[in-house]
N, C-alpha and C positions, 0 to 999 in steps of 0.2 A: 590667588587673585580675589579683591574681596567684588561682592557681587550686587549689586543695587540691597536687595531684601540684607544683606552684609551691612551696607551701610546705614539703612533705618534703623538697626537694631543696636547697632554698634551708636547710635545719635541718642536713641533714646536711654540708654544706660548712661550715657555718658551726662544727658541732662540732670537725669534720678543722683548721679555723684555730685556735677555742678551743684543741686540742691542742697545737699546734704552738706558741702564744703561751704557756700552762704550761710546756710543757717548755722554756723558754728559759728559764725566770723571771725573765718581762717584771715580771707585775705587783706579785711576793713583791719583787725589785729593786728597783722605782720606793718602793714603799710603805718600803723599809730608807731610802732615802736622801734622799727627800721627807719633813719636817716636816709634819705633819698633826695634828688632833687627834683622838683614837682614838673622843669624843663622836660623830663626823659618821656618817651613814646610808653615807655610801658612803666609800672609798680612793682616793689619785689613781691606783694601780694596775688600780681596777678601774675609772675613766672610760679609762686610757690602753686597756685592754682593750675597752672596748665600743668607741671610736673607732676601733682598729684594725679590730674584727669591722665597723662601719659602712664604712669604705675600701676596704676589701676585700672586699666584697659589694653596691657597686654608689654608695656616696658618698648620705646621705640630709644635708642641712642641719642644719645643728644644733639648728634652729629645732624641728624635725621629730624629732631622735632619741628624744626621749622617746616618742611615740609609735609609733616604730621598736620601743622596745624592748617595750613592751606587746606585739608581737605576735611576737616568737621566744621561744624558751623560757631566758628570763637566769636563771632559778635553775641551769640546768644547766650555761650555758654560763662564767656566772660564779661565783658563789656561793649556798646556801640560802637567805641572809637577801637578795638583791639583789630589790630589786623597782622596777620601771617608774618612777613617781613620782620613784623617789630621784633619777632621772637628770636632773633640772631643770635649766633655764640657770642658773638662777643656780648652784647646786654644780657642773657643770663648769664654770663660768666661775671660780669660786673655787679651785679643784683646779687648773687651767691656771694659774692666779698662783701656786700654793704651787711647782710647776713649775716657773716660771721664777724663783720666788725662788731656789730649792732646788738652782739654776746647772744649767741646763737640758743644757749642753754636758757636765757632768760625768755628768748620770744616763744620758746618750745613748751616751758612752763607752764606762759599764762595760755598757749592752745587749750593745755589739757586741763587747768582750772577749770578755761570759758567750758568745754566738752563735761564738766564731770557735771558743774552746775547746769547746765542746759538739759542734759539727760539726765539728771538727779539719779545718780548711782546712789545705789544706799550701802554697796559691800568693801565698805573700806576699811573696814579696822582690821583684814590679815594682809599685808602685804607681803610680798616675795622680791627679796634683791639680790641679782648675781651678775654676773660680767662675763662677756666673752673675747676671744680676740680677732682680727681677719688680718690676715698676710696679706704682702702685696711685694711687688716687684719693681725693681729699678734705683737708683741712687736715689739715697735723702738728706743733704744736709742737716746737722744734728744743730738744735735750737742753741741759745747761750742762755744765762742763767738768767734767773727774773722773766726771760722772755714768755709769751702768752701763746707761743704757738705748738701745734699739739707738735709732741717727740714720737718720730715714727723711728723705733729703734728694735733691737733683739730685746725679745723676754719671755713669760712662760708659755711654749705659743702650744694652740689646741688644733691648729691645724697640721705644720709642719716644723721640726725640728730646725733652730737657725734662722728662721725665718724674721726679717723684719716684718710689724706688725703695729694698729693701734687697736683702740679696746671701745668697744661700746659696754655699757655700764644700764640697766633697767630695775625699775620698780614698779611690779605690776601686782593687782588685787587677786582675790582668788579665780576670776574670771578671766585672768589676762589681761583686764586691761591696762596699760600703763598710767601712770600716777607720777612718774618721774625716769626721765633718761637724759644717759648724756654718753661725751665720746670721749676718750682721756688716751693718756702716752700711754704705748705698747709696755712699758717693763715694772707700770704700776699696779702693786702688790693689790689684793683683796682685803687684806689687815688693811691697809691706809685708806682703800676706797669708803669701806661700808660706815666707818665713822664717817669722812669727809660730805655722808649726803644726807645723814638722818640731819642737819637742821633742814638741809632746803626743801625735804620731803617734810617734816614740819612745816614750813612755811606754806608749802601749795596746801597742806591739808587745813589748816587754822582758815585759808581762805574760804575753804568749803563749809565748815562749821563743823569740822572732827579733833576733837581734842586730845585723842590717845591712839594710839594703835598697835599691834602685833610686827613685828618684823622678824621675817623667817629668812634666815642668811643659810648658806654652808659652814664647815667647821674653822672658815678663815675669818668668820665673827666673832668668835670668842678668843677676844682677845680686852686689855686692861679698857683702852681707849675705845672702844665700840661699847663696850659694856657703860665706861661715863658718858657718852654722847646721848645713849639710846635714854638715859634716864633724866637724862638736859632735856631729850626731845618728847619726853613724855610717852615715851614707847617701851614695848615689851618685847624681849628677846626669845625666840626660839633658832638655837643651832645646833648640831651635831657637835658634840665634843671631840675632840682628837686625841687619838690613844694616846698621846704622849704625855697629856695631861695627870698631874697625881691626883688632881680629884677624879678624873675619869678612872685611874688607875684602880682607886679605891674603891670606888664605885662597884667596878666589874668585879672586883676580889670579894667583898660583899655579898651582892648577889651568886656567887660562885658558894661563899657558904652558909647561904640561908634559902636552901633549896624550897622549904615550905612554903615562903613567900609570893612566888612566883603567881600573878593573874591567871583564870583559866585562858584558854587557848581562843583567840580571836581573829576576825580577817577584816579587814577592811576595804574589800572591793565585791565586787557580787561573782564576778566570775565561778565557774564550779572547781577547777583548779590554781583559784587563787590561793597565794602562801597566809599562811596563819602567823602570830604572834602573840608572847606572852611577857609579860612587864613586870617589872618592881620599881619603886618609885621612893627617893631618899631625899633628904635635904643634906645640904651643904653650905659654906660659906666661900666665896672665889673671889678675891679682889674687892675685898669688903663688902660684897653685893649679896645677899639670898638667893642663893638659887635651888631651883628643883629638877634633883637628878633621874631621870624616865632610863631606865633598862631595858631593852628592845632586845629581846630574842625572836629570829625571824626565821620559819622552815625553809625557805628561800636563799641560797647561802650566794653568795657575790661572786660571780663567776672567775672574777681574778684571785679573790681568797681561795674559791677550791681549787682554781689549777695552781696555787702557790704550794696548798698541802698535798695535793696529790703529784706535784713533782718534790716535795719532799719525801714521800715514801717512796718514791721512786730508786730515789737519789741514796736512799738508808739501805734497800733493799742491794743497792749494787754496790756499797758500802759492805755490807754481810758477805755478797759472791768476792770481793775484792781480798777483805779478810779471809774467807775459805783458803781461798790462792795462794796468799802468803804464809797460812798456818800448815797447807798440804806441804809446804818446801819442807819445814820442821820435822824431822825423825830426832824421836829420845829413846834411847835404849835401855831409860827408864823412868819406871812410871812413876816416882816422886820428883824427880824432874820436870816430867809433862805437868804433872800436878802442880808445879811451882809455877812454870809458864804460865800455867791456864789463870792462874790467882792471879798473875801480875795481869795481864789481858783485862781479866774483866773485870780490874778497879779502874780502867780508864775508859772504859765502853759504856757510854749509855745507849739505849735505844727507844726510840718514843713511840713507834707504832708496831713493831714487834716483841714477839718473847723468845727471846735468845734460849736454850738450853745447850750451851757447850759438855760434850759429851769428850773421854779420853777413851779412844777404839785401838784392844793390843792386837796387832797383826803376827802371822807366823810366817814366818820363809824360811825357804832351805839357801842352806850356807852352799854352795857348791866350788870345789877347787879346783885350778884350773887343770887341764887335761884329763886322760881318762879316768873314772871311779874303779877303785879296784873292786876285785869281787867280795861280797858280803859285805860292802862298805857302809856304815849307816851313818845318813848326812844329816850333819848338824845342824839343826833347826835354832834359827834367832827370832829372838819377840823384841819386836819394837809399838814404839806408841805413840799416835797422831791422836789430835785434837780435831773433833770435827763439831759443827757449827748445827743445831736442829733448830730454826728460827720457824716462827707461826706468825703470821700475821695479825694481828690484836683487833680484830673490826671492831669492837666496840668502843676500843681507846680511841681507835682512829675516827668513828662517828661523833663521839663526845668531844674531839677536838673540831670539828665541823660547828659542833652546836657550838662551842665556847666562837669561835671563830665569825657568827654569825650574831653574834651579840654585841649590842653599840648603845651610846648613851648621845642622848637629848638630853640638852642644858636649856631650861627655861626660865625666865623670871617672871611670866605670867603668874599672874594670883590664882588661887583656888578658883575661883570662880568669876570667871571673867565677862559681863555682860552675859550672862546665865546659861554662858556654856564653859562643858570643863576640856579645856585645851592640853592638858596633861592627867596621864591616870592618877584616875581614885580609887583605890581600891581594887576589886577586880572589872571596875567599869573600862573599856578601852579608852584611846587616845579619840580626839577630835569626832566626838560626836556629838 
């Protein structure tokens, strides 16, 4: 139950956000660029305003807003004429469609234009853009073609397997703060997104007076069409390359045989148990573009890589017992025999994390026939010959396949020296300092 001292305090935050949402001119904004009819009780500027004061003061259902707003003070926080009533489902639910008629990504834009120039951010030239998905429940009829409205359909979902879903989509500075978002169909790839936004992220930024900038994607940017977009859009590329790549391929083979090379050993976080890293750094040419390839070895290894290698030895080691099993059936009652089995054996046996020494062991037994031995009988003793298996585990193969395993390549097209920091190693200087 909220309590008097509840609600002065909860009045006064809420004025300090009203402030803040004015002075950006959220709602004067929305109401320029949104179609409305000037007949209606309320503005979509001043639903987008109360929704905002609702989010950030604790999230009430919508169901529920109007009676939310009967109890703060909305003539002050929005306008003389605004009163409770006006905020019905049905007129925000109408005001959200003039919204999205009124290209919802365009009026969101210019918020964060007005926002970047009002607080004059100065940290724009590294952005960060990635996408995520949310699941949701219930039938959806699927769009027809040409049509504009988003496709809420199956595709790669980060929540739950099957799932229908749509995707928000962000670009924000090194601060977090956003510079460009939108919402797009659930089954649309990260290859098609991250080209389709560097021009409009150009465009908000030419409004601010930023002429170039850094774009840091995942390894679903490096691809043909992101690579010519980003250089239409006056931008620089930093992605993680994807093994499958043969420049990455080469890359990693490279640095595997130019051990000298290698940066001393570096960390990038202050922590006392933070992982280290050590670099090599090559050119290359990828879709007729320059780029510079950063070799990342990290003491840190990827929790899904080592439980991949550690259930491969697993997997080898029962592999070995499996063969034991089938070699203890084999009796040879001679040992050029066994000898010849064992050669066939191990021209088709590799093993990556142990050292096999297959060993031919003669055993002796007594021949015994049946019923009783007669006296002074001496029994005939047979040698036979098994193959036995003496495997050692290789810890050091096995940690050097960790290190190889923990090594990755950064594709960059930033310049050596970029606004007079080096955003890729030099030398043995690390990354991003």
């Amino acid at each position: 139950m909220t309590t008097a001292i509840d609600a002065i305090y909860q009045q006064r935050y809420l004025n300090l956000v009203s402030a803040v949402i004015k002075q950006l001119d959220i709602p004067e904004t929305i109401n320029r660029l949104v179609p409305y009819d000037e007949q209606c009780l309320t503005t979509p500027g001043e639903v987008v305003h109360l929704l905002l004061l609702d989010i950030l003061s604790g999230r009430q259902a919508l169901v529920h807003l109007e009676g939310w707003a009967a109890e703060i003070d909305l003539e002050k926080l929005l306008s003389s004429s605004a009163k409770a009533h006006h905020f019905n489902d049905d007129a925000i639910g109408r005001h959200l469609d003039r919204l999205h008629n009124g290209n919802i990504h365009q009026v969101y834009s210019q918020l964060v234009v007005n926002a970047w120039k009002k607080e004059d951010i100065s940290s724009l030239h590294v952005l960060h853009g990635d996408t995520t998905s949310k699941s949701v429940y219930g039938q959806y009829v699927g769009k027809q073609e040409n049509e504009e409205d988003l496709l809420i359909t199956e595709g790669y979902s980060r929540d739950r397997q099957g799932a229908k879903q749509f995707q928000y989509g962000a670009v924000v500075n090194e601060d977090g703060i956003s510079i460009y978002a939108d919402i797009h169909d659930g089954n649309t790839s990260d290859k098609t997104w991250n080209p389709s936004i560097l021009p409009k992220v150009q465009e908000q930024l030419e409004q601010i007076g930023v002429p170039d900038f850094i774009y840091v994607a995942d390894s679903a940017a490096m691809t043909q069409a992101t690579l010519a977009e980003a250089k239409r859009a006056g931008a620089y590329l930093i992605s993680r390359g994807p093994n499958s790549l043969k420049v990455v391929k080469n890359a990693l083979k490279i640095a595997e045989e130019q051990p000298t090379t290698w940066s001393a050993a570096f960390t990038t976080a202050k922590a006392k148990n933070s992982s280290e890293h050590r670099v090599q750094e090559l050119s290359a040419t990828y879709y007729g573009h320059e780029v510079r390839l950063v070799i990342v070895e990290s003491s840190a290894l990827d929790k899904k890589k080592r439980h991949t290698l550690e259930k491969k030895k697993d997997q080898e080691f029962i592999q070995l017992q499996t063969h034991q099993q089938v070699l203890d059936k084999r009796v040879f009652h001679c040992e050029a025999d066994a000898k010849e089995a064992l050669d066939k054996w191990g021209q088709k046996k590799k093993w990556n994390y142990h050292n096999v020494q297959p060993t031919i062991e003669a055993r002796r037994t007594i021949k015994r026939k049946p019923g009783r031995p007669k006296k002074d009988e001496i029994p005939e003793e047979i040698i036979t010959y098994h193959i036995q298996l003496v495997a050692t585990f290789e810890e050091a193969i096995y940690e050097e396949a960790c290190r190889k395993a923990s090594r990755f390549v950064l594709i960059a097209t930033v310049p050596l020296d970029y606004r007079g920091k080096s955003y890729v190693c030099i030398k043995d200087k690390p990354m991003w300092k």
